[in-house]
N, C-alpha and C positions, 0 to 999 in steps of 0.2 A: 389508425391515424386519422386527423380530424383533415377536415378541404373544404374547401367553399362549393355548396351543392351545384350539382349539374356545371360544373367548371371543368371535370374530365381531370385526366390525372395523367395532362401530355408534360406536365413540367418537373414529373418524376422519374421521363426517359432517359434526362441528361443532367449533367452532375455542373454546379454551376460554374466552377473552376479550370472545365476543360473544356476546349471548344469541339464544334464539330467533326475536326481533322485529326483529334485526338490529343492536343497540344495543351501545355499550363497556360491559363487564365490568370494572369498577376491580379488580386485584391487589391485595390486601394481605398480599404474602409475609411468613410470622412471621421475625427476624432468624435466621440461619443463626449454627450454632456448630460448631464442631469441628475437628481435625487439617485436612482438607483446605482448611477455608474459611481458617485461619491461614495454610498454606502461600499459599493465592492471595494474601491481604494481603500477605505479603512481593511474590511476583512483580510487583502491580501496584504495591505503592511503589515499585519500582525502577524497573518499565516506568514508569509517572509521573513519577517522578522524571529519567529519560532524555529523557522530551518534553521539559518543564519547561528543562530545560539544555543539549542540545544545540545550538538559534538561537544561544546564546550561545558556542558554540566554535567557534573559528577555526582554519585548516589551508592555507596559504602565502596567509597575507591572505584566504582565501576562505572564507564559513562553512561549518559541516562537511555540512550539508544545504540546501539550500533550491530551491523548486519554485517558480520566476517563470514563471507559466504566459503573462502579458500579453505579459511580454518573452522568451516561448518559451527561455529560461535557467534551465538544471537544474545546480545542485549538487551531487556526491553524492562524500561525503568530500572534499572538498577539487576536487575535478575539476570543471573546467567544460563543459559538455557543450550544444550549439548543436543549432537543426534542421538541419546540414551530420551532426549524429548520430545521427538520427532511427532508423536499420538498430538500433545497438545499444541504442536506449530501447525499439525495437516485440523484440527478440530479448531485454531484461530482463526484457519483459513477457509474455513466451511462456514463458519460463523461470520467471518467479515461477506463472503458471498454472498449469502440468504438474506446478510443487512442490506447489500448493496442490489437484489432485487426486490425485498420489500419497500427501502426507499423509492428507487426507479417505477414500482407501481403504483408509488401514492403522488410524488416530486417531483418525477420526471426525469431531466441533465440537471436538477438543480445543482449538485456535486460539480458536475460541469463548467458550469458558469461561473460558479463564486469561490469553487477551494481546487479546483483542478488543476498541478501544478505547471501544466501545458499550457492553459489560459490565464495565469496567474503569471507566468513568466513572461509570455508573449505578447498578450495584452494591458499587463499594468508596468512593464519594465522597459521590452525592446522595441514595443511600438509608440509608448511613452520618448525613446529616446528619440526615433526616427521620425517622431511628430517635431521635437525639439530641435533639430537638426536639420529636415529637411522641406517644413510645413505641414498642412494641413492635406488630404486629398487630390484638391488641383494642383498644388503646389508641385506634391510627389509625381503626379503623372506628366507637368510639363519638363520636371529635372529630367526623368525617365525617356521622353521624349527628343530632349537637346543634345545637340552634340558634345561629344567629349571635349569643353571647354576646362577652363584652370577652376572654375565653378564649379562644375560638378565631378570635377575631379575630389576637390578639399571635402566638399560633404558626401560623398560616396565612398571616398576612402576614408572619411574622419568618422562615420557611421560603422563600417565594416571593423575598422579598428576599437571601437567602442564596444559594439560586439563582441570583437573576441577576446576581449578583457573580459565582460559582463562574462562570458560564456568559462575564460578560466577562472576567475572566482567561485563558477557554479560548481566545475569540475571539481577543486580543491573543498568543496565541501560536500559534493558527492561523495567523495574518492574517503572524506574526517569519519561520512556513518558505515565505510566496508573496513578500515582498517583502526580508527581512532583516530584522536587528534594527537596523539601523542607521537604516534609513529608515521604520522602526516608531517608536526615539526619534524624529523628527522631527517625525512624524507627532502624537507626543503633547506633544512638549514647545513645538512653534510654532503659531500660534494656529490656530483650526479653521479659518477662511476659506480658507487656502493650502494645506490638507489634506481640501477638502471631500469629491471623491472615496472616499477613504481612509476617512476617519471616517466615511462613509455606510457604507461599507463592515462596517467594525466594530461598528457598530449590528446591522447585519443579521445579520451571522454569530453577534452575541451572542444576537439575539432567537431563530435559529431553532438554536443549542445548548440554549439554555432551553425551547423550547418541546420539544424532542426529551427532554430530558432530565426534564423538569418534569411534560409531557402525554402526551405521544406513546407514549416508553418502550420497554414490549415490542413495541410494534408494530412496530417499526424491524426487530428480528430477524423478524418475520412475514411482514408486509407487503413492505417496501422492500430488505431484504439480499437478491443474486440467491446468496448461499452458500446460506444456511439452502435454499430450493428446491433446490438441486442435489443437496442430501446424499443424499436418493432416488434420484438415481441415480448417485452416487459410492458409497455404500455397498454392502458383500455381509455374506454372511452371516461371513467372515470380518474386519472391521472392530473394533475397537476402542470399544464407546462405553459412556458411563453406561447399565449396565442393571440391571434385574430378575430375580432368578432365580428362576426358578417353577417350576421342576423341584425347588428345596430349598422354596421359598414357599408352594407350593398343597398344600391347600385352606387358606386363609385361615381363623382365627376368633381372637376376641378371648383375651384371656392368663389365667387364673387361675391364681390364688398357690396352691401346691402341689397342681395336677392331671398327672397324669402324663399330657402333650399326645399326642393321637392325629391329630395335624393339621397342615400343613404350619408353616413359623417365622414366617410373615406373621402377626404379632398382628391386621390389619387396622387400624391405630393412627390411621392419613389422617397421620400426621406428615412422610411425604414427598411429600402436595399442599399441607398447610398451609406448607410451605418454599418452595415451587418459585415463581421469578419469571411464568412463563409458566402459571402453573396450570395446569399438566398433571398426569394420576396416572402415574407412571414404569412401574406396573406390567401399565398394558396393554401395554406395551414403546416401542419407539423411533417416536417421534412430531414431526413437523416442529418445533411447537414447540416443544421440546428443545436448548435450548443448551447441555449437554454441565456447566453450573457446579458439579456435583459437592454442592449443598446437601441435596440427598434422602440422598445414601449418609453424611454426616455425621448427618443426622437420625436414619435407621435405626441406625446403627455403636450412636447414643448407645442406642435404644429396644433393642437387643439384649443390649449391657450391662448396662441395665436389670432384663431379664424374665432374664439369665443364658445368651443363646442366642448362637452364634456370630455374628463381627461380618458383613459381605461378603455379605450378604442383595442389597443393592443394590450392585454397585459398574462398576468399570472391566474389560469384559469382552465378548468376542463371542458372537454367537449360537450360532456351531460349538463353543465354549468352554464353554455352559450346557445346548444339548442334547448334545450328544456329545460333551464333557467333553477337548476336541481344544486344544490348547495354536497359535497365530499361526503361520500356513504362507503361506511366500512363493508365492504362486498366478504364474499364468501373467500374468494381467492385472499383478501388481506390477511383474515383473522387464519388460515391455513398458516401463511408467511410468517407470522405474528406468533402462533404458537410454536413453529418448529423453530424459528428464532430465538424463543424466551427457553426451549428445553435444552438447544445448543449453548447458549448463555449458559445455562445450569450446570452442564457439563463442565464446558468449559473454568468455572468459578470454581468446581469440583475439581478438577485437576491440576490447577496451582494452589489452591490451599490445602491439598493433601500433596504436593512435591515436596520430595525430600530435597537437603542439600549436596548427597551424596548417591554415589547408584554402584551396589556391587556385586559382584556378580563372580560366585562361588561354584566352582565345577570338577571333579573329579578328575584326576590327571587322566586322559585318554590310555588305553592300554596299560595301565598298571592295575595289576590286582591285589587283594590286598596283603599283609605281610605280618607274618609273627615275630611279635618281640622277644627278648631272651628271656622275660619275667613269663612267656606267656600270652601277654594281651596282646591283640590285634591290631593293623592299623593301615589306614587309607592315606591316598598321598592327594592333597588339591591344590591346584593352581586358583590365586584369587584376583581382582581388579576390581579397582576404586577409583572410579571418576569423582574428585571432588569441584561442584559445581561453582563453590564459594571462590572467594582471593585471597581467602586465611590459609594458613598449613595449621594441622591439628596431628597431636597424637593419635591412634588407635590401636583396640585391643581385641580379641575373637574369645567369644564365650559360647560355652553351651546351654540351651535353656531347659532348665528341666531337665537332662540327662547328666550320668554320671560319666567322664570319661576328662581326656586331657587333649588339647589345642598346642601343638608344637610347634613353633614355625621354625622354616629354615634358615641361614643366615642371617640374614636383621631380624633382632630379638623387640626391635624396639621401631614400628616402621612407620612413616609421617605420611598421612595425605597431600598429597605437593597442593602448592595452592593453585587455582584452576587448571587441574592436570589430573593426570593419570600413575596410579599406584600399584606397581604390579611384584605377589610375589607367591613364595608355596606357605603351606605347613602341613601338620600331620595331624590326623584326628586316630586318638590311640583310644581303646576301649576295652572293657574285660567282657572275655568268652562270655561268662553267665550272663551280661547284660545283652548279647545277642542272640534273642528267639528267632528271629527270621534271616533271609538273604538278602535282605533291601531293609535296614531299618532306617525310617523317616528321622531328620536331626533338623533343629531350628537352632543357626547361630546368630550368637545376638553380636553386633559392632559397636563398642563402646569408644567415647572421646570423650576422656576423663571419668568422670562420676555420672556422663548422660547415652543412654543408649540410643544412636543417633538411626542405626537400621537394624532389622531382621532378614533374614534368609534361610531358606530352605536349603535340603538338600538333602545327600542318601548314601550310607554307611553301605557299604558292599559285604561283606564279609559269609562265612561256613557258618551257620548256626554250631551250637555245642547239642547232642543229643544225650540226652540225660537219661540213664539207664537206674529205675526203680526199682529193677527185681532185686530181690535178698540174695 
């Protein structure tokens, strides 16, 4: 982590949100203005806007996302995806990991600051309203400070109210990507007694958005995110992040109007700790709590403007970039990242373009051996199961590939893949003596739907070989 040389690294003992006694530290970041903070406004309306809308689109009857974690059923784009897929959700999720440490060694929080749904909510939604409602900074800290008059009564509780509106619409659209939005409608429009579950459910997840977003706040980045702790040891001195430049910065001192400055361009102004959510000062350098939100370098940009000093005092930059003046070098550790990245990738692209629709799984009735028919020929008894992945019902049929023999089923002659469900039933694989030379003969059957063979399966014919007696 980078620091300002020979500065010592006393303001890494204490965390800037709690005080010496052990107590919460209330933030009252002054609202942020400038270039970058407008850019993130568009990013997160759209990110916002993308939550907001996508439960509601649909992709072959299926919606375009949804995580039913109860009923172990994943959505994603339109795919249905079953614990029979469990290989390539643990191999999406190895793959989104190695993405998101080879990002964090070249970018730093930039994920953080600009699509983080924590900072996204917090900072461009509830503190957007608490700005609109209750002022700017000093404004908040004098409300905070007066007595419980009819004043601060209306905006403290018209604030908190607002809240937990903002926070149950969050919930209600938490709640659209684990169950759909179809069984979301249900859920709101038939009476609570048949939904009690459910609407408990959404209660909760309302209260504790509100309290996260209302109370909690920055601690969530501090405390409870396991990223913000890794970035320490994802970062190099090569990395990417919101910093300080103290090699143009130092020696700090305040600005006067027409002195010809003998001193570094840090006016010492405190205008990028009175921004910062986390109240941290940016310029002891890169500090845990550091979300990367870019509100310090817009502060500074403006106070440079200002005194007439170039802008980029703070900005988007590495440590080998500020002391040694070294422009982003693909290091040894990248191109590692970068390869086991691109082969997981491969993987990955490999094992949904060879998913089937279907997953079945064909197995010998436990304890049963096998049995002679009155013609003669022999025969095995198997239980079978089909998970059909699709939202279609399809016919199917059991064949045998390459062997001679007959596929019996038991009661349904005629059996349907239920459409995203499970298909469970017996039949009999009957066979003649002469075709069994061994005790295990190897069988592949094939699963037809209609005129297209949709899987194959293995499996193994139990049976007494016949011994064939040559002598005259």
């Amino acid at each position: 982590m980078s620091q300002i040389p020979n500065s010592g690294e006393s303001f890494r003992d204490a965390v800037s949100t709690i005080d010496k006694k052990g107590k919460r530290v209330w933030i009252f970041p002054q609202m942020p203005d400038g270039k970058l903070y407008e850019a993130r406004k568009i990013v997160s309306y759209v990110f916002l806007a993308m939550l907001f809308i996508l439960p509601f689109i649909k992709l072959n009857g299926n919606p375009l996302l949804m995580l039913n974690v109860l009923e172990r059923k994943f959505i994603i784009f339109g795919l249905i995806f079953w614990p029979q897929d469990f290989f390539l959700f643990g191999l999406t999720m190895l793959t989104f990991v190695v993405f998101i440490v080879l990002f964090t060694s070249v970018f730093g929080r930039l994920f953080c600051g600009w699509t983080c749904p924590q900072t996204v909510f917090l900072e461009l939604v509830f503190r957007r309203i608490e700005y609109l409602i209750e002022g700017d900074a000093p404004a908040q800290k004098a409300l905070a400070k007066a007595p419980w008059n009819e004043e601060k009564i209306l905006k403290k509780g018209g604030k908190h109210l607002v809240f937990f509106v903002v926070s149950f619409i969050i919930a209600n659209t938490f709640l659209s990507y684990l169950i759909g939005v179809d069984e979301l409608f249900k859920l709101i429009s038939e009476p609570i007694g048949e939904h009690a579950g459910g609407f408990t459910a959404l209660l909760l997840f309302s209260g504790v958005f509100y309290g996260v977003f209302a109370h909690f706040r920055e601690q969530v980045c501090l405390v409870v995110c396991p990223y913000g702790r890794l970035q320490g040891v994802l970062l190099d001195r090569n990395s990417i992040v919101v910093a300080y430049d103290y090699e143009r910065g130092e020696p700090r001192n305040h600005f006067k109007k027409n002195e010809v400055r003998m001193f570094g361009d840090c006016i010492d102004c405190n205008q990028c700790v009175k921004v910062c959510p986390t109240g941290i000062d940016i310029r002891n350098g890169t500090q845990l709590e550091c979300t990367n939100c870019t509100a310090c370098i817009d502060a500074c940009n403006h106070m440079m403007d200002s005194v007439g000093l170039p802008k980029g005092l703070i900005r988007y930059a590495s440590e080998d970039n500020i002391a040694r003046k070294q422009p982003l070098r693909f290091t040894p550790r990248i191109r590692m990242y970068s390869l086991l990245l691109t082969l997981l990738l491969g993987g990955l692209i490999f094992g949904l373009t060879t998913r089937t629709d279907t997953e079945t799984i064909i197995l010998r009735t436990p304890g049963m051996m096998f049995q002679t028919q009155q013609d003669g020929r022999m025969s095995n008894l198997y239980n079978y199961t089909i998970v059909n992945k699709t939202n279609r019902e399809f016919p199917i049929q059991f064949k045998l590939y390459k062997q001679d023999g007959e596929i019996k089923l038991v009661g349904n002659d005629h059996p349907m893949a239920v459409s995203q469900g499970i298909t469970e039933g017996e039949f009999f694989i009957i066979m003649k003596p002469e075709d069994i030379i061994q005790r295990k003969t190897k069988l592949v059957i094939e699963i037809w739907s209609g005129n297209e063979v949709i899987e194959t399966v293995k499996t193994n014919f139990m049976a007494r070989p016949v011994i064939k007696n040559n002598n005259p």
